[in-house]
N, C-alpha and C positions, 0 to 999 in steps of 0.2 A: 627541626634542627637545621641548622645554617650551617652549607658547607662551607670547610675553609678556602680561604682562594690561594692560590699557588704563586711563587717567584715573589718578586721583591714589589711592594707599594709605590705608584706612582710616586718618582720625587723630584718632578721636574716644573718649572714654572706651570703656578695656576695646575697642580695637580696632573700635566703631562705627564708619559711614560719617558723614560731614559733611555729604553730602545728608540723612540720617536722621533729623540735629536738628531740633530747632526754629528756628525764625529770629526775631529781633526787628529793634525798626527803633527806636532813640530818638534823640533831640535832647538832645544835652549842651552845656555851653558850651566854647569853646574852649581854653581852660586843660585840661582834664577831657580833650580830646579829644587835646591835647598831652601830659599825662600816660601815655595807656594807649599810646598810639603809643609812646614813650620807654620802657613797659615792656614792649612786646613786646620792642624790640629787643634790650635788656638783657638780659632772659631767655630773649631766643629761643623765643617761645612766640607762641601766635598770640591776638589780641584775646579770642577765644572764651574761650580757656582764663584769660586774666587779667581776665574778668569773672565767671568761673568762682569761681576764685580768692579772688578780693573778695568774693564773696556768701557762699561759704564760712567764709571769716572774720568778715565781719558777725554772721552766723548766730552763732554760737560767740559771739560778745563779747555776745551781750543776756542779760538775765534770765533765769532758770529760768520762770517763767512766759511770757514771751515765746517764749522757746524751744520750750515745749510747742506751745503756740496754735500757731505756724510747723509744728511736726511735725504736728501734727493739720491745718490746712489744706493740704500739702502732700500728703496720704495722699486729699483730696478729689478732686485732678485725675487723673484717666484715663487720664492716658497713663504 
């Protein structure tokens, strides 16, 4: 018999834990905060992933020179 496993299934990129992320903490305004609520729900995705999402696209839509500079500071951090 197979025991069962305990707490919530990895549901984080490539099968990650959600404890394993990082955590942020910001203040947006309210519109903003009704927005991403309205796109969890739509997509069935959880806020992580649809600010995820967002920065991913951001990313993509600037300059080829922006673009680098972002690759190259992002290749600074450690983790």
């Amino acid at each position: 018999m197979v025991a069962k496993r305990r707490g919530r299934p990895p549901a984080g990129p490539k099968g990650q834990p959600r404890a394993a992320m990082r955590q942020i903490s910001a203040r947006i305004p309210d519109e903003t905060y009704a927005q991403l609520k309205a796109l969890t729900a739509v997509l069935q995705i959880s806020q992580a992933d649809v600010i995820g999402k967002a920065v991913d696209a951001l990313e993509r839509s600037l300059a080829d020179a922006e673009s680098r500079l972002v690759r190259l500071l992002r290749k600074r951090d450690p983790r």
